[in-house]
C-alpha positions as a Markdown table, in Angstrom:
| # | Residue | x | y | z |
|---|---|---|---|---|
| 1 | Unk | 99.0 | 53.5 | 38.7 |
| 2 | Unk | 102.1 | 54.0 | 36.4 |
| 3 | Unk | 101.2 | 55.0 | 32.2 |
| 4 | Unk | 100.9 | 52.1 | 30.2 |
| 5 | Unk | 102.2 | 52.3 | 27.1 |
| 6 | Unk | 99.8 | 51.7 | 24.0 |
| 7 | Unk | 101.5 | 48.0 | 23.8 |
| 8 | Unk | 100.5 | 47.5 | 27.4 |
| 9 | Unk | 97.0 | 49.2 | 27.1 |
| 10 | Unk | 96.2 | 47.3 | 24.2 |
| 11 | Unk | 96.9 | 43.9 | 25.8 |
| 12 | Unk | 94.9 | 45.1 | 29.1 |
| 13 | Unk | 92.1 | 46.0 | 26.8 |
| 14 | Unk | 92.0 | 43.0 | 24.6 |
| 15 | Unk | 91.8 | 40.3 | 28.3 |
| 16 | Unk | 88.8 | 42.8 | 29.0 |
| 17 | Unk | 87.0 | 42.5 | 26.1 |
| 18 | Unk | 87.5 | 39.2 | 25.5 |
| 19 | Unk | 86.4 | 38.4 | 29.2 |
| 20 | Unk | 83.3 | 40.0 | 28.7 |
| 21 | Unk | 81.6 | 39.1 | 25.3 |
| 22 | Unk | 82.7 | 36.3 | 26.5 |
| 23 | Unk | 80.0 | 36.6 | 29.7 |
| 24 | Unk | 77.9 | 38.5 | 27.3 |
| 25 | Unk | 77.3 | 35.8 | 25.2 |
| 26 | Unk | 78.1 | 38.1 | 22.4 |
| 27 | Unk | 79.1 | 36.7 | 19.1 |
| 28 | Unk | 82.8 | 36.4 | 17.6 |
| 29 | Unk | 82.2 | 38.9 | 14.9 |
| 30 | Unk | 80.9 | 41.4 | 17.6 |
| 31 | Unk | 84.1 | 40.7 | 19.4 |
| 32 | Unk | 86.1 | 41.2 | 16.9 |
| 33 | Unk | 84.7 | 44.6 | 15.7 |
| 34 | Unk | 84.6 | 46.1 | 19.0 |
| 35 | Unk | 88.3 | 45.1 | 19.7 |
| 36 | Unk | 89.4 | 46.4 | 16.2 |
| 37 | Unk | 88.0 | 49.7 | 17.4 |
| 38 | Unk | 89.5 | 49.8 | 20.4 |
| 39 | Unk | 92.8 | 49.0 | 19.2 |
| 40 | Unk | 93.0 | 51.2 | 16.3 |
| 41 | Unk | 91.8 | 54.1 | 19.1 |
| 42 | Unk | 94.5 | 53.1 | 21.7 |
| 43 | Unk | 96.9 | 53.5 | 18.1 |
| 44 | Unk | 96.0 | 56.6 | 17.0 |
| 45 | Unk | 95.1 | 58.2 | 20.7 |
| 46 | Unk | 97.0 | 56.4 | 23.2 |
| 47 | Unk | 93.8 | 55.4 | 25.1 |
| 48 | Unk | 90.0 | 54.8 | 24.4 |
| 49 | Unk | 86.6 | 54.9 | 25.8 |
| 50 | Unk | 84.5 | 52.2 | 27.3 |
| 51 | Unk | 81.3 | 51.9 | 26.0 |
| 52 | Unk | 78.2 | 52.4 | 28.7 |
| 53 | Unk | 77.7 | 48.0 | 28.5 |
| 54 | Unk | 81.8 | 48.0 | 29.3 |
| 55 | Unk | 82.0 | 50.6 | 32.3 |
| 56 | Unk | 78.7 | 48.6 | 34.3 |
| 57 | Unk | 80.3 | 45.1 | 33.3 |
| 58 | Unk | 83.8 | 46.4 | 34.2 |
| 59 | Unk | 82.5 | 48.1 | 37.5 |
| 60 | Unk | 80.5 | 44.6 | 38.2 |
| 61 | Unk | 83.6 | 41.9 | 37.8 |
| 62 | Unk | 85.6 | 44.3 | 39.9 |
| 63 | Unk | 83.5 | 43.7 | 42.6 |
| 64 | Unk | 83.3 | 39.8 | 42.2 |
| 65 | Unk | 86.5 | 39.9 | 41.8 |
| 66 | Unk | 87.0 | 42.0 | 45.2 |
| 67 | Unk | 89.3 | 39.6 | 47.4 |
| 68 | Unk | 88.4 | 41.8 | 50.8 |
| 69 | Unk | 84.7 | 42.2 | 50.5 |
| 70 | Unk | 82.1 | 38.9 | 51.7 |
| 71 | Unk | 79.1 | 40.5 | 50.1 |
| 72 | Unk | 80.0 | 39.6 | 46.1 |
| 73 | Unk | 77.0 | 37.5 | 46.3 |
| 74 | Unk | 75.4 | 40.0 | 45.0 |
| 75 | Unk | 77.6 | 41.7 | 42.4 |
| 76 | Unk | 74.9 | 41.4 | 39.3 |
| 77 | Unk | 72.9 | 44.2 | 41.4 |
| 78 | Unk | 75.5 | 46.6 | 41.3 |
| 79 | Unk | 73.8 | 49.9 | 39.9 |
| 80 | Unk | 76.2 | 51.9 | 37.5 |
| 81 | Unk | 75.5 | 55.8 | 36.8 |
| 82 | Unk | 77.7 | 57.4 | 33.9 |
| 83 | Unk | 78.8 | 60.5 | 35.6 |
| 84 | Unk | 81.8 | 60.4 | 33.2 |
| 85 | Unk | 80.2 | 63.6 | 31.3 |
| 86 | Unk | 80.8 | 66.0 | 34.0 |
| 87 | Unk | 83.1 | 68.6 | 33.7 |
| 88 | Unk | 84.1 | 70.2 | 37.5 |
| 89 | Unk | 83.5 | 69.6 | 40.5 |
| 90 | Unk | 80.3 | 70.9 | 40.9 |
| 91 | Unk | 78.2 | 68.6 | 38.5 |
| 92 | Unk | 80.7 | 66.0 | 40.3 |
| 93 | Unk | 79.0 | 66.6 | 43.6 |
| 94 | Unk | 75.4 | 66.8 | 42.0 |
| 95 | Unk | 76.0 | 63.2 | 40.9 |
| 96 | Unk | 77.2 | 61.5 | 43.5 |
| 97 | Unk | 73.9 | 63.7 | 45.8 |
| 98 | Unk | 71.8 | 61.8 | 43.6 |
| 99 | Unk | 74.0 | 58.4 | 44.0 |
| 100 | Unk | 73.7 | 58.9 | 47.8 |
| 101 | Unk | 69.8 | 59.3 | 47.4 |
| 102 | Unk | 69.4 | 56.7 | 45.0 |
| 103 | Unk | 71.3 | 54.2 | 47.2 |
| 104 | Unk | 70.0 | 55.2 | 50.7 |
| 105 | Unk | 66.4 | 54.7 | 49.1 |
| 106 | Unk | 64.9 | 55.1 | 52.3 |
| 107 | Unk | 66.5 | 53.0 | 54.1 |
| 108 | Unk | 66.1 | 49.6 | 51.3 |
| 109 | Unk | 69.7 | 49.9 | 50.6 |
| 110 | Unk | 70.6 | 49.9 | 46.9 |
| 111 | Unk | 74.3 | 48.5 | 45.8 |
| 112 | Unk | 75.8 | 51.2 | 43.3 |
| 113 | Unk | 78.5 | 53.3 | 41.9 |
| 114 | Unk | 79.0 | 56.4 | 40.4 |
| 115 | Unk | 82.1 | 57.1 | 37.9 |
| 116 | Unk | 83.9 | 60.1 | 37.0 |
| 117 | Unk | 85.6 | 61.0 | 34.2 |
| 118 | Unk | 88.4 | 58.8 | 33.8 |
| 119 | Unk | 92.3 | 59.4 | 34.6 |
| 120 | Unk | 94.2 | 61.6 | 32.3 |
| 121 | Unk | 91.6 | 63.0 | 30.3 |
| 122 | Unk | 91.0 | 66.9 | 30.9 |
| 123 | Unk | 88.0 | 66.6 | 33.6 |
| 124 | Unk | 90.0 | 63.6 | 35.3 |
| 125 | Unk | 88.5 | 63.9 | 39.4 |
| 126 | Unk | 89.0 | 62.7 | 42.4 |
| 127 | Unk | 87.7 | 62.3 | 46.2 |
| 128 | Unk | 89.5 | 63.2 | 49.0 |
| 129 | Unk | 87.0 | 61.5 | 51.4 |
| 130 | Unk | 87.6 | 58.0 | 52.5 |
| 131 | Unk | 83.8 | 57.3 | 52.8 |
| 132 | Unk | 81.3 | 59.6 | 51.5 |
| 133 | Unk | 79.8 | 59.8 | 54.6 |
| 134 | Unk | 82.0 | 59.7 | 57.2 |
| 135 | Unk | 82.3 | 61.0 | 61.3 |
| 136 | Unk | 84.6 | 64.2 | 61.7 |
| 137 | Unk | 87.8 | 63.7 | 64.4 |
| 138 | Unk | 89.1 | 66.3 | 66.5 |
| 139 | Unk | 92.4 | 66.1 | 68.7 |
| 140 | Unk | 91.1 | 68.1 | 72.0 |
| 141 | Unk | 94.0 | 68.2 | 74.7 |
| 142 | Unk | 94.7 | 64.5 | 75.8 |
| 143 | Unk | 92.2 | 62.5 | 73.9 |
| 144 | Unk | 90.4 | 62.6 | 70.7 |
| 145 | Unk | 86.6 | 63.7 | 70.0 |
| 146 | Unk | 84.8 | 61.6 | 67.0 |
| 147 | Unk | 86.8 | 59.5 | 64.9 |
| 148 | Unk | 90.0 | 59.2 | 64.9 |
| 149 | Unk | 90.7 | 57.6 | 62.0 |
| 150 | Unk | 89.3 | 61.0 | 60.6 |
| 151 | Unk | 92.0 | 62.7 | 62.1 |
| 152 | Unk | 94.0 | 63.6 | 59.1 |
| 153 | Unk | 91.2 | 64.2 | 57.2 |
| 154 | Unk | 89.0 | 66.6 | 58.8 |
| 155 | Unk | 92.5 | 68.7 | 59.2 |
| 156 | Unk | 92.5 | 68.9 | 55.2 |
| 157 | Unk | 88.8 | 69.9 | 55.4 |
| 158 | Unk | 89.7 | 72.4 | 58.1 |
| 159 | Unk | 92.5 | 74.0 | 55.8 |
| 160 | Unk | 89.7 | 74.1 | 52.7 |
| 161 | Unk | 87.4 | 76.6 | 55.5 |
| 162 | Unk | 85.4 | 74.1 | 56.8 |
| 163 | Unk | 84.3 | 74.3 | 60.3 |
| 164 | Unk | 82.8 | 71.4 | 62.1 |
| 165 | Unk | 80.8 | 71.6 | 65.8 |
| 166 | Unk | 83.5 | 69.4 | 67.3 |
| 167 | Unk | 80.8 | 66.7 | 68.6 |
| 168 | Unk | 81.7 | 63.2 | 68.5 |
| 169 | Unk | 79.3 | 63.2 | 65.5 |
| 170 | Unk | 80.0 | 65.5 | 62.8 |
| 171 | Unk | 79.5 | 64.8 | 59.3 |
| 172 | Unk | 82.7 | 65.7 | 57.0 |
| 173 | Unk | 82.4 | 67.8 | 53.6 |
| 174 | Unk | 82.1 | 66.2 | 50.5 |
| 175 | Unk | 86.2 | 67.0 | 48.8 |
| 176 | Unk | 86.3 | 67.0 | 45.4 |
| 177 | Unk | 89.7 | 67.5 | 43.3 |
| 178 | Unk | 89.8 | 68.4 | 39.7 |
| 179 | Unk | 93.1 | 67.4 | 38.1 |
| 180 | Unk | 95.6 | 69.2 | 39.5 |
| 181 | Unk | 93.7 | 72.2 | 41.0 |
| 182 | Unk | 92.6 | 73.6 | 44.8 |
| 183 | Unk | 89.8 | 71.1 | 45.7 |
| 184 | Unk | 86.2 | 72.2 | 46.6 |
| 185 | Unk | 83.9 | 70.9 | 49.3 |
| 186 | Unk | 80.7 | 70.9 | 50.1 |
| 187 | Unk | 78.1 | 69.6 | 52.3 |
| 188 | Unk | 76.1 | 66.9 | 52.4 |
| 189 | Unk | 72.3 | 67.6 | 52.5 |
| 190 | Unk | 71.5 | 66.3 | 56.2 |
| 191 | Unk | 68.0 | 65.2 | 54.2 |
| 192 | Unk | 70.2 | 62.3 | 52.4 |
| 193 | Unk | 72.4 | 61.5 | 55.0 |
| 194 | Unk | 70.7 | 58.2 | 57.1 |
| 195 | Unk | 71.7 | 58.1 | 60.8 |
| 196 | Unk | 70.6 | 55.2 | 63.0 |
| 197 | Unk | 70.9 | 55.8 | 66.8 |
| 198 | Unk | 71.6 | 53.1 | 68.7 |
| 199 | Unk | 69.5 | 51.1 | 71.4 |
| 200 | Unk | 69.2 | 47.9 | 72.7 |
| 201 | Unk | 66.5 | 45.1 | 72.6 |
| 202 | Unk | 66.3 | 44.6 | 76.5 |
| 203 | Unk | 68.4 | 47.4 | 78.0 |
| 204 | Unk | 66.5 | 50.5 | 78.3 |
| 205 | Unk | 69.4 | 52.6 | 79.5 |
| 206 | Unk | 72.0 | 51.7 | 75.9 |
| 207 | Unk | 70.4 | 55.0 | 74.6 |
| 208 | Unk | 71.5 | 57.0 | 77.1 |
| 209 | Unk | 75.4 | 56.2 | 75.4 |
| 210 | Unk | 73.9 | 58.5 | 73.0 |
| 211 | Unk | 75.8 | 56.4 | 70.1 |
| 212 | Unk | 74.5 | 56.3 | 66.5 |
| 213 | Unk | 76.2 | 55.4 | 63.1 |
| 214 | Unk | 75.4 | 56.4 | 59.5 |
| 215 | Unk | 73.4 | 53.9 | 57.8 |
| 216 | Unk | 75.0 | 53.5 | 53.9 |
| 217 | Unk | 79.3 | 52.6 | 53.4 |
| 218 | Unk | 79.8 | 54.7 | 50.4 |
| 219 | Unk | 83.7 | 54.0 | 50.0 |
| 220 | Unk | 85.5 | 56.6 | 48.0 |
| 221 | Unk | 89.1 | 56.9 | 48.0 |
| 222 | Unk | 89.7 | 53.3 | 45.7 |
| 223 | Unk | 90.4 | 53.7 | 41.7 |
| 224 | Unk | 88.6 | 51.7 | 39.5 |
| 225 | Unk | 90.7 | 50.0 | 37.1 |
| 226 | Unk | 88.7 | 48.2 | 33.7 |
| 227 | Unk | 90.8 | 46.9 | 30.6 |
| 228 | Unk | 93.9 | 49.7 | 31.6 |
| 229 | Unk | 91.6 | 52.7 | 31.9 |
| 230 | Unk | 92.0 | 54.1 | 35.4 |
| 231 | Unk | 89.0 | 55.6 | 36.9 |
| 232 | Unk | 90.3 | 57.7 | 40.0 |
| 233 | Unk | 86.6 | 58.9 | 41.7 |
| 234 | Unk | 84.5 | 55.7 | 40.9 |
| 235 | Unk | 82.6 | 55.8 | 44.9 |
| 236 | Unk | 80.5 | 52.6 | 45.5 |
| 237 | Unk | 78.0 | 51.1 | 48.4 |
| 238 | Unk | 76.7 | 47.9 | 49.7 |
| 239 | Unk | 75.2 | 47.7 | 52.5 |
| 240 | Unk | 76.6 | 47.2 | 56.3 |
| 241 | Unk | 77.7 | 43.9 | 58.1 |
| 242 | Unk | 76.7 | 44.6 | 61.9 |
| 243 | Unk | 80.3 | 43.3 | 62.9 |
| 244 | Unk | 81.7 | 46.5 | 60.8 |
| 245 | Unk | 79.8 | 49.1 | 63.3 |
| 246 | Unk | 79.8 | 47.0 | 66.3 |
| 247 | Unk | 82.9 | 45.0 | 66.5 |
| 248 | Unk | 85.3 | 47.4 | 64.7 |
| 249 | Unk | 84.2 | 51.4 | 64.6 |
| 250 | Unk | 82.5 | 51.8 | 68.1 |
| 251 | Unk | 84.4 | 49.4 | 70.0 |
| 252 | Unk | 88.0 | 49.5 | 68.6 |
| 253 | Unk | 90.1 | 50.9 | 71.4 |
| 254 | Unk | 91.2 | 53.6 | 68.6 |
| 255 | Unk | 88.5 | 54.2 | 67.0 |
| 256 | Unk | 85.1 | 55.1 | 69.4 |
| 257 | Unk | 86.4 | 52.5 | 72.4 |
| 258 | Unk | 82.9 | 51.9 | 73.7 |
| 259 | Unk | 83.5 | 48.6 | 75.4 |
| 260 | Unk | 83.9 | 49.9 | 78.5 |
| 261 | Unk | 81.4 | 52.1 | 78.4 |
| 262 | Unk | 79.2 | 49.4 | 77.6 |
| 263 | Unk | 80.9 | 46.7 | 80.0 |
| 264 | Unk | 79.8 | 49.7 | 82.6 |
| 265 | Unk | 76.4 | 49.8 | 81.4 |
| 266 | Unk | 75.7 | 46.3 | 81.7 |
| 267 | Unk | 77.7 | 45.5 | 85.4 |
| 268 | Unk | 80.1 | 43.7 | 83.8 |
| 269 | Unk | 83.2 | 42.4 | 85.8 |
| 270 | Unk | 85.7 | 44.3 | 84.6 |
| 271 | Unk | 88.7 | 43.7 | 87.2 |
| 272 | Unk | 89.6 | 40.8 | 85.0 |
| 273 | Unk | 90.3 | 39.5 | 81.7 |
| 274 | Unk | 88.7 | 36.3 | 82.6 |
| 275 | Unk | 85.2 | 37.3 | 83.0 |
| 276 | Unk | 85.1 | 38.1 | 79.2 |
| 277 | Unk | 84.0 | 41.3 | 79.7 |
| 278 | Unk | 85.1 | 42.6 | 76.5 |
| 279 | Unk | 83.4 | 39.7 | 74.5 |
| 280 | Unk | 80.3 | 40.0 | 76.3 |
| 281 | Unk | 80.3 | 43.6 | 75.8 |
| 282 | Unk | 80.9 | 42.8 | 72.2 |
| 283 | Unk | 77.8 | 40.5 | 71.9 |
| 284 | Unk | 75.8 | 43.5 | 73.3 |
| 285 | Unk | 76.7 | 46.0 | 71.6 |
| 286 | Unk | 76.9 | 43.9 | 68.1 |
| 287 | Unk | 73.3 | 43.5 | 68.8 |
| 288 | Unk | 72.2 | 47.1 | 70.3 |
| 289 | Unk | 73.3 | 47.1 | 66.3 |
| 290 | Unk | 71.6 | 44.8 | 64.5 |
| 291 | Unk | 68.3 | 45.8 | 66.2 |
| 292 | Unk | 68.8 | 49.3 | 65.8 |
| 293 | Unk | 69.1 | 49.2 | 61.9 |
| 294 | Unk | 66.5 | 46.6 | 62.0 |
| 295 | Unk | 64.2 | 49.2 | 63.7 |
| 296 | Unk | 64.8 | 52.1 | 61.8 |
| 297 | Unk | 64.1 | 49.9 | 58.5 |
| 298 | Unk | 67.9 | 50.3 | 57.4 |
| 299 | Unk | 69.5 | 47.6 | 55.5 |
| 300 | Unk | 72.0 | 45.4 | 57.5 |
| 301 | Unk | 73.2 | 41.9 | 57.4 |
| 302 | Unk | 74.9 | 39.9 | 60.8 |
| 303 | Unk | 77.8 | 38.3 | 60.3 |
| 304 | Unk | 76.6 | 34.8 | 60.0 |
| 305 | Unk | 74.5 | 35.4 | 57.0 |
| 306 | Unk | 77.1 | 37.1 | 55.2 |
| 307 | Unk | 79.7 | 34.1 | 55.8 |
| 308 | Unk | 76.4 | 31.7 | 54.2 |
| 309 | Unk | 75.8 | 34.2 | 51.4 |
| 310 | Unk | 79.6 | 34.1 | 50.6 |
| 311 | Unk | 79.9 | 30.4 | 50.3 |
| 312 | Unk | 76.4 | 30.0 | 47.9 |
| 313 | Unk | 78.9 | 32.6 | 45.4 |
| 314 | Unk | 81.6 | 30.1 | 46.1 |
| 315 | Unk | 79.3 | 27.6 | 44.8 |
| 316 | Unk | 77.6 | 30.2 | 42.4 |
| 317 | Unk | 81.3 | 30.7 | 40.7 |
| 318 | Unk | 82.3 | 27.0 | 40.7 |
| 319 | Unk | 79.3 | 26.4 | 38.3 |
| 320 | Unk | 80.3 | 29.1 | 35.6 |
| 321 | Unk | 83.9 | 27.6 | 36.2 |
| 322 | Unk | 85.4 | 30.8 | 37.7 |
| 323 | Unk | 87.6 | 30.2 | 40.6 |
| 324 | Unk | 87.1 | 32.4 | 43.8 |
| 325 | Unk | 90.2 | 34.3 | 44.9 |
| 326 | Unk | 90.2 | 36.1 | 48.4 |
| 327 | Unk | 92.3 | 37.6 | 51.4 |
| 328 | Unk | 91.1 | 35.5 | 54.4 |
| 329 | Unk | 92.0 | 37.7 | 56.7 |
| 330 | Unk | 89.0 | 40.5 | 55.7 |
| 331 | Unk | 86.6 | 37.7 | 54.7 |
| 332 | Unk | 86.7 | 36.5 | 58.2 |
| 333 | Unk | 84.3 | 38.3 | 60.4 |
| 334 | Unk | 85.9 | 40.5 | 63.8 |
| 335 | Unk | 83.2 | 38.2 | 65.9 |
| 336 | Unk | 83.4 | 34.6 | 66.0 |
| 337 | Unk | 85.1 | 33.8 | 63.1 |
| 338 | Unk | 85.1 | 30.2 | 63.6 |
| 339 | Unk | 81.7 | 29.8 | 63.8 |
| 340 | Unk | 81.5 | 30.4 | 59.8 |
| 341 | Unk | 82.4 | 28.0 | 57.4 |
| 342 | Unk | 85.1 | 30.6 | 55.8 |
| 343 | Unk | 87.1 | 30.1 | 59.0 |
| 344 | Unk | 88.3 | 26.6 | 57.8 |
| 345 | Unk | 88.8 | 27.4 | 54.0 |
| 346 | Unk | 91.7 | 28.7 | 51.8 |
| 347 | Unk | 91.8 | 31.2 | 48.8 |
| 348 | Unk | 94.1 | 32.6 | 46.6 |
| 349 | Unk | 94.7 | 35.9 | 47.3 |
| 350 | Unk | 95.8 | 37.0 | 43.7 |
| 351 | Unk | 94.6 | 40.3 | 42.2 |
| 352 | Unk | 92.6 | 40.1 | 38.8 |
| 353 | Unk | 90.8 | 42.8 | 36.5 |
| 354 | Unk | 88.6 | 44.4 | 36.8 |
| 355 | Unk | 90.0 | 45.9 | 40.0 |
| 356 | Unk | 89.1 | 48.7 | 43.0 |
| 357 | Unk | 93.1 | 49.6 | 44.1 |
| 358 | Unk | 93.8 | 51.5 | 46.8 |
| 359 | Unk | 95.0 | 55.1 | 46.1 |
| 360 | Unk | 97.5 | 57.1 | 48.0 |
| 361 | Unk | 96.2 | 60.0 | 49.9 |
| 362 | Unk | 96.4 | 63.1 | 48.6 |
| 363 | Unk | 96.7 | 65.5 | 51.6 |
């Protein structure tokens, strides 16, 4: 995001604070001196500081306000851990070990995030990684082992010294950058890191695919953006929706392509489109899913519930008189969209603050 200037700043700041003792139920005169503060810091320093109440509030709306993601039901959960006190990379990485651990919690998924210092102060970080945890991709000859969408990535990590195995299954270094200097990496303790592997409810042989997935979406590569102040490594979790393993990162035909594979498995026509083989490999691998987490005691939701959970903060927000804005097309599950009730609904796809924004790469 480009510098605001103080005037700019101090307008961001004032909607932000105003939004929230608003939701705080604080009183006027609370308001008031808080945003005196502010402003006379923005004046005198070109920025401020959020208080600890601000930075969980701030990180909180961003997610209801979160037009791609159909699990804001649950935003109020969100668990916020100050990490804005380290000072390199290394204290960095302890914090988010202990986010990872906190959140996995065994399995009982815990929604959080962990924020660094923020951008343009003198410990300002960021994280290379797209997800904290995340598969490794290797270009081999004519085809691609593990993720591809790793590709680019795992090169970076590659030019930093690491070294994968160069299975389909290799868990990427943590990156960390400190302002403008050579970023470190390190690995994750294999003790935090939940896998599931996969097998089916009534096909014996689905293990022998040998597939597995990682149990917690930590995303990591979005700045958080509260009243003007840019927070460049703010990673957060939920928790998985099946259709985001089963319908997307093992069976995309760029991703892990394991439709076929599991059309095979199954004795699936596959001379011809019109047997549906790819939908009914879909079903079966969308549920090799579901049960797999299930069994391991990982959380997970299936698509179905998320679309009901979605439309009860619909009705959750109409009530505090807060309209819900959202990009259909990523609210929409993969698989069978039109079975939900979000399939026949429309919403504003408008971008308020609180936000997470996309960053540009930075390798």
């Amino acid at each position: 995001m480009t510098t605001m200037t103080k005037t700019q700043l101090a307008r961001e700041a004032t909607v932000f604070l105003g939004e929230l003792y608003y939701e705080l139920e604080k009183t006027e005169a609370e308001a008031k001196r808080r945003m005196d503060e502010v402003l006379e810091q923005i004046e005198r320093t070109g920025s401020y500081e959020h208080t600890y109440e601000e930075l969980k509030h701030g990180a909180r709306m961003a997610w209801r306000y979160n037009n791609r993601c159909i699990g804001r039901l649950f935003w109020q959960t969100l668990e916020v851990f100050d990490a804005r006190d380290a000072v390199d990379e290394h204290q960095a990485a302890d914090r988010i070990i202990q986010h990872i651990d906190f959140a996995t919690n065994r399995g009982r998924i815990r929604p959080a995030i962990t924020i660094l210092p923020a951008r343009g102060t003198k410990n300002s970080m960021r994280i290379w990684n797209h997800q904290l945890v995340r598969y490794a991709g290797y270009n081999q000859k004519d085809r691609v082992v593990g993720d591809s969408s790793s590709l680019a990535f795992t090169s970076a990590c590659e030019k930093l010294g690491w070294r994968g195995e160069g299975t389909r299954f290799d868990l990427l270094p943590l990156v960390i950058q400190k302002g403008n200097e050579v970023p470190k990496w390190f690995e994750l303790p294999k003790e935090s890191v939940i896998e599931v592997p996969l097998t089916h409810p009534s096909h014996d042989g689905f293990g022998d695919l040998g597939l597995k997935w990682y149990g917690v979406p930590f995303v990591s590569d979005m700045e958080l953006e509260i009243g003007g102040i840019c927070y460049g490594g703010a990673p957060f979790n939920g928790w998985y929706m099946g259709t985001e393993i089963g319908a997307r990162n093992l069976s995309d035909a760029d991703r892990y392509d394991q439709l076929p594979n599991v059309a095979k498995l199954f004795g699936f026509d596959m001379s011809t489109n019109t047997s549906l083989w790819k939908d009914r490999a879909l079903v079966e691998l969308n549920i090799a899913v579901l049960h797999s987490y299930k069994k391991h005691g990982v959380s997970i939701v299936d698509h179905h519930t998320a679309a009901e959970q979605f439309l009860r903060f619909e009705k959750q927000e109409q009530e505090k008189g807060r309209a819900v804005t959202g990009r259909w097309s990523w609210l929409i599950p993969p698989m069978s969209p039109a079975t939900t009730g979000i399939w026949h609904r429309n919403y504003d796809d408008i971008e308020r603050t609180p936000i997470y924004r996309s960053q540009p790469m930075p390798y």
